[in-house]
C-alpha positions as CSV (number, residue, x, y, z in Angstrom):
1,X,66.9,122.5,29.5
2,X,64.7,123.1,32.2
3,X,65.7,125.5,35.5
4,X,64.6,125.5,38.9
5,X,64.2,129.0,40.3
6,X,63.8,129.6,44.1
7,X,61.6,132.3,46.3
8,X,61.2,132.7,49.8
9,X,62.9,134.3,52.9
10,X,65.9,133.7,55.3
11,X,65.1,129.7,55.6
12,X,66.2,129.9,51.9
13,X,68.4,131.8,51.2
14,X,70.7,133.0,54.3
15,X,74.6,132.9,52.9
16,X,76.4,135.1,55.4
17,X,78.9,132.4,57.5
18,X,78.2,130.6,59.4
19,X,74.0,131.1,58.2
20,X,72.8,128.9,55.0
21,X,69.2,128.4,53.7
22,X,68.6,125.7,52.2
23,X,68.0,126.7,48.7
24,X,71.9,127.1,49.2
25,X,72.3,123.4,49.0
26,X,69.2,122.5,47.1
27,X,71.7,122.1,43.6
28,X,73.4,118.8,45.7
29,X,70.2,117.2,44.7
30,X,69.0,118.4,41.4
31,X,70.3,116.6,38.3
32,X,74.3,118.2,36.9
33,X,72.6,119.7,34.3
34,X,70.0,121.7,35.8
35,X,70.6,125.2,37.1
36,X,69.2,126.4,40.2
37,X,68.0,130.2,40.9
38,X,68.2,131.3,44.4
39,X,66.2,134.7,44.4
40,X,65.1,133.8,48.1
41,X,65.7,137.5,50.3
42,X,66.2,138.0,53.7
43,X,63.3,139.3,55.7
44,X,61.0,139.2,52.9
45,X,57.5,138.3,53.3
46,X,55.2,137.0,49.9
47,X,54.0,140.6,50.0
48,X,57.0,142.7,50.5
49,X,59.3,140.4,48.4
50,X,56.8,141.0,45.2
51,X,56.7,145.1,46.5
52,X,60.2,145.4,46.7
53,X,60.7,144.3,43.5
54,X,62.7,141.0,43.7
55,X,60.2,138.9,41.3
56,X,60.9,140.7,38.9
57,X,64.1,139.0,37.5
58,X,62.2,135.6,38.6
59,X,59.4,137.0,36.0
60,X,61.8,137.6,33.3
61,X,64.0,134.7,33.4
62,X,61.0,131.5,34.0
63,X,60.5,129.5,30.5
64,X,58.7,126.7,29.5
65,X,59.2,123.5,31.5
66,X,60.5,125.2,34.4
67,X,60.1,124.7,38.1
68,X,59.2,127.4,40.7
69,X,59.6,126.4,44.2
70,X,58.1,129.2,46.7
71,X,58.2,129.3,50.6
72,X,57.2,131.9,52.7
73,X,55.4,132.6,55.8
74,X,58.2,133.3,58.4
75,X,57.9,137.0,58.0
76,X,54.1,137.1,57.1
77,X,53.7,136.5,60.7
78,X,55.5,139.8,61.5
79,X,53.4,142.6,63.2
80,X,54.5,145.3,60.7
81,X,54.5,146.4,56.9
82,X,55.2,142.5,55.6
83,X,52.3,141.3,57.5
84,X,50.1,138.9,55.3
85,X,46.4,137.4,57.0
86,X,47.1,133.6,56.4
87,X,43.0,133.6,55.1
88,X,43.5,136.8,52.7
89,X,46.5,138.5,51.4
90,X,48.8,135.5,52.3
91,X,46.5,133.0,49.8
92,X,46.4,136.2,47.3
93,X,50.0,136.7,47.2
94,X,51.1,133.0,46.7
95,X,48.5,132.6,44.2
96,X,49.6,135.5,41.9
97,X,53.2,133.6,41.9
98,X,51.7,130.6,41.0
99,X,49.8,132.4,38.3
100,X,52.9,134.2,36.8
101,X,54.7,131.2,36.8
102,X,51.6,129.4,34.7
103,X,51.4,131.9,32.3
104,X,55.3,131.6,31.5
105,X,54.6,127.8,31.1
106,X,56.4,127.0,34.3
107,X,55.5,124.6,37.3
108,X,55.1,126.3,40.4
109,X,55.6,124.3,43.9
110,X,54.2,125.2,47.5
111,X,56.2,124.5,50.0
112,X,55.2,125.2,54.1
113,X,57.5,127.3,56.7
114,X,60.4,124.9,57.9
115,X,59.9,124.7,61.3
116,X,61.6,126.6,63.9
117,X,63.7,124.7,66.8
118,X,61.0,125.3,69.6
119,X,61.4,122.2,71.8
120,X,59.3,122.6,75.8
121,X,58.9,119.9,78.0
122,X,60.8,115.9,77.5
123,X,60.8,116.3,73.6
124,X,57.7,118.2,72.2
125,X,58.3,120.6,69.8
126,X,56.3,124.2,69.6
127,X,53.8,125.0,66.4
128,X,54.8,128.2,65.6
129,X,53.9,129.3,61.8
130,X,49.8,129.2,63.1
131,X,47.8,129.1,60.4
132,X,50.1,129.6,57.4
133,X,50.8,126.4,56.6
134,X,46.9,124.9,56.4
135,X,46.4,127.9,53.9
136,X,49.8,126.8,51.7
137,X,48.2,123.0,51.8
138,X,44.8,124.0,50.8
139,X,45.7,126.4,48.3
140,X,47.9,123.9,46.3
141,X,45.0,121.5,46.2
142,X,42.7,124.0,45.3
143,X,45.3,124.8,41.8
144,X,46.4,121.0,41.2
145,X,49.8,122.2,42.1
146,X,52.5,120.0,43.8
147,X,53.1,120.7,47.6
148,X,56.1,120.5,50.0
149,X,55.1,119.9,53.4
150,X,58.2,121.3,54.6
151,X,56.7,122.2,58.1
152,X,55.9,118.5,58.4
153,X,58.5,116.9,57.2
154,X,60.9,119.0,59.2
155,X,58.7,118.5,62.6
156,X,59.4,114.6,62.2
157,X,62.9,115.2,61.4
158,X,63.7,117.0,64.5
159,X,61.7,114.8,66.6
160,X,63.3,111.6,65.6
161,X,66.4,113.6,66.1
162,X,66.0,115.0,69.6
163,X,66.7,118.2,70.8
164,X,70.6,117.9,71.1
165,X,71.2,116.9,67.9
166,X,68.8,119.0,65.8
167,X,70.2,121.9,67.5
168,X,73.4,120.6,65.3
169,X,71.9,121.8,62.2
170,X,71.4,125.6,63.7
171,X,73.5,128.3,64.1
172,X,75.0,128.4,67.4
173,X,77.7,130.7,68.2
174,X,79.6,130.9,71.9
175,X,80.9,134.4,73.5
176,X,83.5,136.3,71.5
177,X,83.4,133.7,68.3
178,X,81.7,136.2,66.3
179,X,82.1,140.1,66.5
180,X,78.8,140.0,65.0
181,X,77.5,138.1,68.1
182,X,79.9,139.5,70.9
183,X,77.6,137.3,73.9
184,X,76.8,134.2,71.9
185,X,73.8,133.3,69.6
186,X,71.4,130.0,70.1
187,X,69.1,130.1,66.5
188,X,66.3,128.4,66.5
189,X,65.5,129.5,63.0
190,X,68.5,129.5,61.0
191,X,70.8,126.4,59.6
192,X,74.0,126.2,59.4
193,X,75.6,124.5,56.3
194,X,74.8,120.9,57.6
195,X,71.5,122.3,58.3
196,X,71.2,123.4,54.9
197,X,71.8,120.2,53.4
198,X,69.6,118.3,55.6
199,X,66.5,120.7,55.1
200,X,67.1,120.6,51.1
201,X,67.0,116.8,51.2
202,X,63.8,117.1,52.7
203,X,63.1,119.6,50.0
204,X,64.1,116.6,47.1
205,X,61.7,114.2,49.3
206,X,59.2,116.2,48.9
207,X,59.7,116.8,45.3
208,X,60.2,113.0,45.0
209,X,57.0,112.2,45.8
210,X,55.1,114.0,42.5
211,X,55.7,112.9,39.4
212,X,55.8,116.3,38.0
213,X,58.3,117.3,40.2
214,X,60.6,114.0,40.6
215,X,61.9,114.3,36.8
216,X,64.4,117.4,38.3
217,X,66.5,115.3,41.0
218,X,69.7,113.1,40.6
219,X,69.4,109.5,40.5
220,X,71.3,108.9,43.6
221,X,69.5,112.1,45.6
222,X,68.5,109.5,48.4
223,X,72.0,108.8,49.1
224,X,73.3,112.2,48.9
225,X,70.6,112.7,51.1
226,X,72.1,110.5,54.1
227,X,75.6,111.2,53.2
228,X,74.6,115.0,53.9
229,X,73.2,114.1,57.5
230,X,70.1,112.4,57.1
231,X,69.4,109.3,59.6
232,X,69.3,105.9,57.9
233,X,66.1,105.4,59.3
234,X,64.3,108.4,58.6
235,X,61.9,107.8,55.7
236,X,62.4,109.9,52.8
């Protein structure tokens, strides 16, 4: 039986209440008898997740037939020690994931940055991952890998939304409801559970869409998908 193991930062694994990435929800639309593997950290960046040691255990437990779904970039932006170029040591590190996960006979998956809740102006919505995502996209064509464009897909999702309701799916906390946030908080990066399960289903829609990659979901994913919070008339 085949597993689905999961790398990345904060967007995907985030489980302190009332945060949730969405790899914590991604098992609502992966077939009963598939486990999934959230190894995502906090914080990490490709580079400093591999440096720090938390592939390891990813390493060791991928077999045959497995599926490795990695998103990173958030924290490759940062101007500090995670700091990946989107041209160089970004490409580098994503590839060497892609290459472990070959060698165990797994199938690895791309997936861009979710986007971030940047809304200026009467409904546009902020780029803010720069180039990070182009390099994601043209590396996985470059291997014959699948890809989730999770940036895009997310972008439509909020637009079609509008800004009150996408800001739903984020954690927003008011004065005094959190010790941890005595003045309030207003993320525009972080989900909340309903946010969770909305950005996973984009996840399975993306997943959907390659024939390598469909074999892994429920039958009914589509309507767990809208029972979960996606709009009837987003397409999926």
């Amino acid at each position: 039986m085949p597993s689905v193991w999961l790398i990345g930062d904060s967007t995907v694994n985030r489980t302190e209440e009332p945060f949730h990435g969405w790899g914590w929800a991604l098992h609502e639309y992966i077939r009963d008898e598939i486990p999934v593997y959230n190894h995502a950290q906090s914080g990490r960046s490709s580079k400093s997740f591999r440096e720090e040691g938390w592939f390891a255990a990813v390493e060791k437990g991928m077999r045959r037939g497995d599926l490795l779904l990695i998103q990173f970039g958030h924290n490759d932006a940062k101007d500090d020690e995670r700091h990946t170029d989107p041209e160089t040591t970004y490409t580098d590190e994503l590839r060497a994931y892609c290459r472990t996960a070959r060698a165990k006979k797994a199938l690895p998956m791309l997936l861009t940055s979710v986007s971030r809740r940047m809304f200026v102006g009467k409904g546009s919505l902020l780029y803010t991952h720069g180039e990070y995502p182009r390099a994601v996209r043209v590396l996985a064509k470059r291997l014959r890998i699948p890809l989730g464009n999770l940036e895009a897909d997310s972008r439509r999702l909020y637009l079609l939304l509008g800004e009150a309701a996408t800001a739903e799916l984020f954690v927003r906390l008011k004065p005094g409801e959190s010790p941890d946030y005595p003045d309030g908080h207003d993320d525009k990066t972080h989900f909340n559970a309903r946010g969770a399960r909305v950005i996973a289903a984009l996840v399975g829609s993306e997943m959907s869409r390659d024939p390598r990659t469909a074999p892994f979901l429920r039958d009914d994913w589509q309507a767990v998908a809208h029972r979960n919070g996606i709009p009837e008339d987003f397409a999926l």
